[in-house]
C-alpha positions as CSV (number, residue, x, y, z in Angstrom):
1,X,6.3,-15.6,-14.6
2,X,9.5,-13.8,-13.3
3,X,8.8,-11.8,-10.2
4,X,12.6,-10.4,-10.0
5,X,13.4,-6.7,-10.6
6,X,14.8,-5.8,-14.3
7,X,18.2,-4.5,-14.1
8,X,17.1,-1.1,-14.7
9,X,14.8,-1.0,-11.6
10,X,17.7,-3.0,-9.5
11,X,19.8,0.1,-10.4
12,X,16.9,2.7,-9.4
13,X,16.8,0.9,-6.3
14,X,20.5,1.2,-5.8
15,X,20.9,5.5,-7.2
16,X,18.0,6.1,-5.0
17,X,19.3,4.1,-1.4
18,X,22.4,6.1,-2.0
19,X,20.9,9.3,-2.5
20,X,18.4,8.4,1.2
21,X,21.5,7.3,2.9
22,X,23.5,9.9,1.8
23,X,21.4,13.6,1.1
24,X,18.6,12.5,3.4
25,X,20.1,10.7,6.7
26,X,21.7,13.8,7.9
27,X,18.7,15.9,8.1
28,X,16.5,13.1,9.4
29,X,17.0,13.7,13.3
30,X,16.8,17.5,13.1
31,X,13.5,17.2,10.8
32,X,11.7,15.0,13.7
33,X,12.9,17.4,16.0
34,X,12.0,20.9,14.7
35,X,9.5,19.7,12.8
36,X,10.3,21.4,9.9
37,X,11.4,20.2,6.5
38,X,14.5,20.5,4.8
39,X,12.7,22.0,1.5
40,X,16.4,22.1,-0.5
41,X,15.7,18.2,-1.0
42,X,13.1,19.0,-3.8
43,X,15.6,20.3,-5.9
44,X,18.1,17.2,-5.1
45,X,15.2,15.3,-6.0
46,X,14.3,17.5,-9.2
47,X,18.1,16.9,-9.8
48,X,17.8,13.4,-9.9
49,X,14.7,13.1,-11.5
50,X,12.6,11.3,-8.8
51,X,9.9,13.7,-9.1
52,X,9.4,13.2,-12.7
53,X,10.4,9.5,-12.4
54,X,6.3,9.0,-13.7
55,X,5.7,11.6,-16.2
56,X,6.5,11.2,-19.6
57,X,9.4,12.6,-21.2
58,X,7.5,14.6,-23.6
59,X,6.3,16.5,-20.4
60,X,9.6,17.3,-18.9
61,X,10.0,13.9,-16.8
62,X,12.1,10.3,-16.7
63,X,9.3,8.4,-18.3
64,X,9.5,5.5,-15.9
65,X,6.6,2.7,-14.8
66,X,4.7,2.6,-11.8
67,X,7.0,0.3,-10.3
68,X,9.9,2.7,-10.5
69,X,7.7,5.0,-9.0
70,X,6.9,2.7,-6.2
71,X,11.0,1.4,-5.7
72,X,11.8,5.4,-5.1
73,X,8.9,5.9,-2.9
74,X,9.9,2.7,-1.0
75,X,13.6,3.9,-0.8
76,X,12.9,7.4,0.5
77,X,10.4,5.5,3.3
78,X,13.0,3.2,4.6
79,X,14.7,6.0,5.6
80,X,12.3,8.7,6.5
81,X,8.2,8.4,5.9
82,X,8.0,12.1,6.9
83,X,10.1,12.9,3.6
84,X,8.7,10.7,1.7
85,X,4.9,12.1,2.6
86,X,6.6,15.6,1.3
87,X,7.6,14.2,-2.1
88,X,4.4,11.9,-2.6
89,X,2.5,15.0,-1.9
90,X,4.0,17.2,-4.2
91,X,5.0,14.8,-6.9
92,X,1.4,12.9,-7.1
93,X,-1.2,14.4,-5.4
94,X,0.1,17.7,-6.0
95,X,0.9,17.8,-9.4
96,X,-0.7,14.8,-10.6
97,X,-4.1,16.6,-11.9
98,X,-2.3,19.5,-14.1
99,X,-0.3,16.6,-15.9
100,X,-3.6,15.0,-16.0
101,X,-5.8,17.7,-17.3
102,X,-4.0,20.9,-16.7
103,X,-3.4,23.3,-20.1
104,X,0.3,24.0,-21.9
105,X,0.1,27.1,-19.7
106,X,-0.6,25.9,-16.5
107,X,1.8,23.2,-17.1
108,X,4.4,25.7,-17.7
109,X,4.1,28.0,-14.8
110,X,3.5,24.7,-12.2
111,X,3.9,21.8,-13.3
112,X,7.6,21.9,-14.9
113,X,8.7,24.3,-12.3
114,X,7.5,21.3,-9.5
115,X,9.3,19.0,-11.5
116,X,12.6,20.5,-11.2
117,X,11.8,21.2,-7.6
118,X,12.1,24.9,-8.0
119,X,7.5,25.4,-6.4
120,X,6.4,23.1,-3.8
121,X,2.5,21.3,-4.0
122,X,0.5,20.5,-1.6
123,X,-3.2,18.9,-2.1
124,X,-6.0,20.6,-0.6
125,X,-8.6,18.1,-0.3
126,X,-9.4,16.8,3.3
127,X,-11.8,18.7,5.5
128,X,-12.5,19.1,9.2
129,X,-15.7,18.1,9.1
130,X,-15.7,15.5,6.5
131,X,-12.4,13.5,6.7
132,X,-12.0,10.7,3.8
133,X,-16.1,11.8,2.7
134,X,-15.1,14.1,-0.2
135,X,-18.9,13.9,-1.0
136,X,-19.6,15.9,2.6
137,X,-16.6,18.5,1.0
138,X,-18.1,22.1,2.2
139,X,-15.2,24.6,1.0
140,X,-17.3,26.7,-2.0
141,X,-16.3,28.1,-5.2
142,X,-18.8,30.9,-6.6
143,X,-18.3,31.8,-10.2
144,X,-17.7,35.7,-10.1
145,X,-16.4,37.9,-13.3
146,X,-13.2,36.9,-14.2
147,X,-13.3,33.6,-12.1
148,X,-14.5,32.1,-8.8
149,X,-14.9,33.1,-5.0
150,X,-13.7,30.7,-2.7
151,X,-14.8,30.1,1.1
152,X,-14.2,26.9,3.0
153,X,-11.1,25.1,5.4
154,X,-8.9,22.2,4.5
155,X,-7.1,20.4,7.3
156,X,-4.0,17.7,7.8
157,X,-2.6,19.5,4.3
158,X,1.1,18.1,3.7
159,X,3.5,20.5,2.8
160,X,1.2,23.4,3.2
161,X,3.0,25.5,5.4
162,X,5.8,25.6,2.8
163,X,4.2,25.4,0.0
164,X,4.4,27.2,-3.5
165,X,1.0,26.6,-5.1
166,X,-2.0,24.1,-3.9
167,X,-4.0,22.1,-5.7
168,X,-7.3,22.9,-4.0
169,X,-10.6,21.2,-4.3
170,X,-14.1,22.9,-3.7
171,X,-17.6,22.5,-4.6
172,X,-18.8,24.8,-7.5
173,X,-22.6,23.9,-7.3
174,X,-24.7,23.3,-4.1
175,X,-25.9,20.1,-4.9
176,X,-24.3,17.4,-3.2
177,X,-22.7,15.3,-6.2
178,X,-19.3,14.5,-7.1
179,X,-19.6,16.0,-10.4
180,X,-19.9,19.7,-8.4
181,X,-16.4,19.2,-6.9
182,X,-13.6,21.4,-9.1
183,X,-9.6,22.1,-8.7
184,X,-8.7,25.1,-8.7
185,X,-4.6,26.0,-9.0
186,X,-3.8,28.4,-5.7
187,X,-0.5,30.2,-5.3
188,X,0.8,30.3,-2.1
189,X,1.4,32.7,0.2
190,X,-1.8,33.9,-0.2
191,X,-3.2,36.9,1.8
192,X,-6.7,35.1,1.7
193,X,-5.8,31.8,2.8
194,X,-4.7,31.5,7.1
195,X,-2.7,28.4,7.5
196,X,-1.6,26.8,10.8
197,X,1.5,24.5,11.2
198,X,0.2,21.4,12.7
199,X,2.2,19.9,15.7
200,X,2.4,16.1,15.1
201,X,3.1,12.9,17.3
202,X,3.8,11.1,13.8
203,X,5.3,12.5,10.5
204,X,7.0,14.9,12.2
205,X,9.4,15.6,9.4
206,X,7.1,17.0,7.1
207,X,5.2,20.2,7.7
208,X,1.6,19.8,7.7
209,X,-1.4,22.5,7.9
210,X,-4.9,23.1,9.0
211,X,-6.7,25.8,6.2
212,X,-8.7,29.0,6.4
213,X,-10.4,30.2,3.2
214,X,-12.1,33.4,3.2
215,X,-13.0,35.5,0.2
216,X,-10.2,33.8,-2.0
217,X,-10.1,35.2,-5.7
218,X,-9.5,32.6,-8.4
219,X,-8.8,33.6,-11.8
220,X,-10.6,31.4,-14.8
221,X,-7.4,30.2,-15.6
222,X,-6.4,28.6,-13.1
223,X,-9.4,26.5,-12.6
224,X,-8.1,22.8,-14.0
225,X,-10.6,21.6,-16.6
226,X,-13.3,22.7,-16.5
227,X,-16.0,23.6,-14.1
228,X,-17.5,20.6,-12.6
229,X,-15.5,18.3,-14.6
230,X,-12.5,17.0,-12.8
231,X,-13.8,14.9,-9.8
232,X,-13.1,11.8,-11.8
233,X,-9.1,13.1,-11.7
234,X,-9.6,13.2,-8.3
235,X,-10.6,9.8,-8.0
236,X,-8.0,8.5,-10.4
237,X,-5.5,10.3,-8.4
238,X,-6.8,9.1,-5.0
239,X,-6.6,5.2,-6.1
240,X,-3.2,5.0,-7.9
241,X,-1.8,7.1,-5.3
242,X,-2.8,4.4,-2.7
243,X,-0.5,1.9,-4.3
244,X,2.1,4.4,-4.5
245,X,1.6,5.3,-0.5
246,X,1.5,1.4,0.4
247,X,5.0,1.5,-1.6
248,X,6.5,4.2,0.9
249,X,5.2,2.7,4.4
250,X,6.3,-0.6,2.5
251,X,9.6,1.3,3.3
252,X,8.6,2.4,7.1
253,X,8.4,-1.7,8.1
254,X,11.6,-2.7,6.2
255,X,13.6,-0.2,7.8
256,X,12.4,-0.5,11.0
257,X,12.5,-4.6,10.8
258,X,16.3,-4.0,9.1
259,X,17.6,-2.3,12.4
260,X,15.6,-4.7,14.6
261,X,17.2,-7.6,12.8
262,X,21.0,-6.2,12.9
263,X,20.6,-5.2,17.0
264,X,19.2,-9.0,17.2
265,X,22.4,-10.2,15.7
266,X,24.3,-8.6,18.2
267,X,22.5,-7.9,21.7
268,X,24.1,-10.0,23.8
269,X,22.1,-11.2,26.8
270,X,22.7,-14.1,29.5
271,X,25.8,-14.8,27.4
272,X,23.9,-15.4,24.2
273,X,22.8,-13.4,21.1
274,X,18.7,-12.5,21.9
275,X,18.5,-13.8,17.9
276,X,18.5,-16.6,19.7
277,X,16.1,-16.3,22.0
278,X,12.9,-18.4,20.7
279,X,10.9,-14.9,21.2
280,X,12.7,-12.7,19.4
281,X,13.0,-15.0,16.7
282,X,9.3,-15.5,16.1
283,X,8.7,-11.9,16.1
284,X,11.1,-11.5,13.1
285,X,9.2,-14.3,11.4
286,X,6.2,-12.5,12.0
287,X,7.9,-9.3,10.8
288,X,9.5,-10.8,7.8
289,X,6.4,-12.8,6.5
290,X,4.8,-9.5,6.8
291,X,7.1,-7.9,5.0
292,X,6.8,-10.1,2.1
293,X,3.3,-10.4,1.9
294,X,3.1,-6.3,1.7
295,X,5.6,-6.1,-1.3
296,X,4.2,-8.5,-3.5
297,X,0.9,-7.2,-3.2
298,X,2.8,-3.4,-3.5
299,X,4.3,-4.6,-6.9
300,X,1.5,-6.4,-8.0
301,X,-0.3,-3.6,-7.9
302,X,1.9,-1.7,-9.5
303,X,2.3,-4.1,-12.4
304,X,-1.5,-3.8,-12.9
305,X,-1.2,-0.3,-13.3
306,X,1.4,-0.1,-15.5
307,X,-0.8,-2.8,-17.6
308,X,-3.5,-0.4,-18.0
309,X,-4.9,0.8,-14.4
310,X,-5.6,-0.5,-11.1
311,X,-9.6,-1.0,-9.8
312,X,-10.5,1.0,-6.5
313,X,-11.3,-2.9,-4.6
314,X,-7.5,-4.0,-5.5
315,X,-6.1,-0.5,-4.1
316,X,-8.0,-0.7,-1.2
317,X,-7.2,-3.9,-0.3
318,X,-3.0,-2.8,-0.7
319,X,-3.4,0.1,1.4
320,X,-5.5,-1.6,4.0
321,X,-3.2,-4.7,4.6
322,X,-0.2,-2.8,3.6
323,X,-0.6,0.3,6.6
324,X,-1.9,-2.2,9.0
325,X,1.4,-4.8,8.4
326,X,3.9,-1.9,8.8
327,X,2.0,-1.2,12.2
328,X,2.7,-4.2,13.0
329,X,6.3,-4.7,11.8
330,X,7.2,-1.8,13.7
331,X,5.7,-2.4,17.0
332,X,7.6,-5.9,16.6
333,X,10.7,-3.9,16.4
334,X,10.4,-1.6,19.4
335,X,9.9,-5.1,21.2
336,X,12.9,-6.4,20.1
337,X,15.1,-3.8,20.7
338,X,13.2,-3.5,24.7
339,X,14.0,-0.3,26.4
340,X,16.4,0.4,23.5
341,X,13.7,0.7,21.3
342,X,12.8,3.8,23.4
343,X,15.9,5.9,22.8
344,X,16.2,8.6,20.1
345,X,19.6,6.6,18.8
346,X,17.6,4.1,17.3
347,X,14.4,4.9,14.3
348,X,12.6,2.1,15.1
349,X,10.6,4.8,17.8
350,X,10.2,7.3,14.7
351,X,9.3,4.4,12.6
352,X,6.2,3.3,14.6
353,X,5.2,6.4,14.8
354,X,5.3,7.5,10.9
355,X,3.7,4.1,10.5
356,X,0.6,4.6,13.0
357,X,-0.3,7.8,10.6
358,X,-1.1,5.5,7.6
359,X,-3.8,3.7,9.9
360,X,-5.5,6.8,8.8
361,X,-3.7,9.0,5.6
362,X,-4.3,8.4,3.0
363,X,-7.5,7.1,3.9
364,X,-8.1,5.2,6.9
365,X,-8.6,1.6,7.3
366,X,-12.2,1.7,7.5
367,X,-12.4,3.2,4.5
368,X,-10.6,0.9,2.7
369,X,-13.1,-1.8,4.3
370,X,-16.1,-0.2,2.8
371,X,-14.2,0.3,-0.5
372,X,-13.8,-3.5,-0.5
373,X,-17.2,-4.5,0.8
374,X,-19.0,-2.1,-1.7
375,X,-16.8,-4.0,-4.2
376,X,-17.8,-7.0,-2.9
377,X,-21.6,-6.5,-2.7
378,X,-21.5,-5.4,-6.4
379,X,-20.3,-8.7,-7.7
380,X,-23.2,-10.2,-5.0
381,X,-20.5,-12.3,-2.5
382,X,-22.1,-9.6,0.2
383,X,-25.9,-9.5,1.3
C-alpha cells in the first residue's frame, strides 16, 4: 500500500505553493484588512487551470483526481483560507451542478466562462432561518409563463457581493420534501436581488453576503434539470465538497503550525531556544499529531472518491475531526508565539480566526454528529 504522492501530484503541490507564495502573499494583508477580495486571482487561477483541475478535459478542464483537487485546495489554505473559500465557492459549489446536470448551453454561457475565470459563482443555498436544514429552505420559486417567480433570502453567501451568476436553490412545490428543492442559474447584478456585504471576524478576505429575493424573474432555461429534480446534485455536491473543504483548513493548521514551529526554533528566552522548553514542545506534538491525523483521513477520503464516491458518514466524520483539529492547531500556535501571536506581523492570528469559521461552514460540527450518528443507528451500533 503506498501512501506517498505520485510525482505528478508532488509537482501540483510544488506549481501551486509557488503560485500562493508568489500571486497570493502580497494581497493577503490588504484582503484581511479591507475585506474585499482581489477578484483578478480567478483569472490567474483560470490561467493555471486550478479551477478546472476536476473537470474533465472534454468539458474545458485539467482532468485531474480528487486528490489533486484536494493538494490545490490545501496549498491555497496554507496561505490564505479567505482565498481559498472564494475559489472552493466558485469552482465547486458554484459550478459544480451545471457540470453536473447543466445543458451544452448553459455550460457555454457559465460554466466555461467560470472556468477560465472570466464570471464569478457563488452558491445560494443557506438561509437565515434554517442554517445547515435545507429541508426548512423557505425561498419559493412559482412557475409563471416563460419560467418561475422567485421570493425568499439567502445568507453567509461566499462571493456574492462580487459575483457574476449564482447558483440559487429554492423550493418549487409547498410540500416540505427534498425532492421540491430546484437550482435555478441567476445572473448577477440583478435589480431584484438586494445583497449586503457581511462584515466578518473570520474569513475576512473573501466577500460574503446576506440575500434579499423579491419578485425575481427566472427564465425556463436557466432552471438546471429539471423542476424538482436536482436536490440529489445538491447532496452530491454538499458531501464531496466536505472532503474537499477539510483539504483547505487542512491548509489553515499547517500554515499556522509551520510559522509556530520556525519562531520556536528561534525565540530565544532565558538564554535558550523556547523549542526547548518542555511546553512548547508538547504543544507542537500535539499540533503535529494533529496534523497528520487530519491529512490521512483528507486523502483517504479523497482516494475513496476518486475510486467511485465517498458515503455521507465517511465525509462527515473528515469534516468534523478535520475543522475541529485545525482549531486546535491554531490556538496551539498563538500560544506558542505568546503576545507575538497577537500582532498583525505574524498569520497565526488570521489563521485562528479563518479556522474558527469551519466549526460551522460548511456545515457545523453538530451536524456532522447527527450525520454520523444517523449513520450509525442505520447499521444498529445506536439505540
Amino acid at each position: 500500500m503506498d501512501f506517498d504522492f505520485s510525482t505528478e501530484h508532488k509537482q501540483l503541490r510544488d506549481t501551486v505553493r509557488r503560485h500562493a507564495e508568489d500571486d497570493m502573499c502580497p494581497h493577503v494583508s490588504e484582503a484581511d484588512d479591507t475585506e474585499r477580495f482581489p477578484k483578478e486571482l480567478f483569472a490567474r487561477w483560470g490561467e493555471l487551470g486550478l479551477i478546472g483541475a476536476r473537470y474533465p478535459e472534454a468539458d474545458g478542464g485539467v482532468g485531474m483526481d480528487k486528490i489533486s483537487d484536494c493538494i490545490v485546495r490545501e496549498e491555497l489554505g496554507r496561505i490564505s483560507q479567505a482565498f481559498c473559500a472564494a475559489f472552493s465557492a466558485h469552482s465547486h459549489l458554484g459550478i459544480w451542478p451545471i457540470w453536473r446536470t447543466g445543458t451544452d448551453a448553459q455550460k457555454e454561457r457559465f460554466f466555461k466562462p467560470a472556468l477560465r475565470g472570466e464570471k464569478v459563482a457563488c452558491f445560494g443555498l443557506s438561509e437565515p432561518d434554517g442554517g445547515s436544514n435545507i429541508r426548512a429552505m423557505k425561498t419559493r420559486a412559482e412557475k409563471i409563463e416563460g419560467g418561475y417567480k422567485i421570493n425568499g433570502s439567502k445568507l453567509y453567501i461566499t462571493n456574492a457581493p462580487m459575483a457574476d451568476f449564482m447558483m440559487l436553490a429554492a423550493r418549487t412545490a409547498p410540500e416540505i420534501k427534498p425532492s421540491a428543492i430546484s437550482l435555478f442559474i441567476v445572473e448577477l447584478p440583478n435589480p431584484a436581488v438586494d445583497i449586503s456585504h457581511l462584515k466578518k471576524e473570520g474569513l475576512k478576505g473573501s466577500e460574503t453576503g446576506l440575500l434579499y429575493i423579491e419578485d425575481l424573474f427566472v427564465p425556463d432555461d436557466c432552471l438546471l434539470g429539471h423542476a424538482e429534480g436536482t436536490y440529489p446534485i445538491i447532496l452530491e455536491s454538499l458531501t464531496e465538497n466536505r472532503v474537499g473543504v477539510s483539504a483547505s483548513v487542512l491548509g489553515v493548521a499547517k500554515g499556522a503550525y509551520e510559522e509556530a514551529l520556525e519562531y520556536a526554533r528561534t525565540r530565544i528566552v532565558a538564554g535558550k531556544l523556547i523549542l526547548e522548553y518542555q511546553a512548547v514542545a508538547h504543544r507542537l506534538a500535539d499540533m503535529a499529531t494533529d496534523i497528520e491525523a487530519a491529512h490521512w483521513m483528507v486523502y483517504r477520503g479523497a482516494w475513496q472518491v476518486d475510486e467511485g464516491g465517498i458515503d455521507h458518514e465517511t465525509a462527515a466524520k473528515i469534516k468534523l475531526f478535520v475543522s475541529e483539529a485545525a482549531y486546535r492547531v491554531t490556538e496551539q500556535a498563538i500560544r506558542v508565539l505568546g503576545g507575538a501571536g497577537m500582532m498583525r506581523e505574524y498569520n497565526v492570528g488570521r489563521h485562528h480566526r479563518d479556522a474558527m469559521v469551519y466549526l460551522f461552514g460548511e456545515g457545523t460540527s453538530d451536524i456532522q454528529r447527527n450525520l454520523i450518528s444517523r449513520a450509525m443507528k442505520e447499521r444498529d451500533l445506536l439505540p
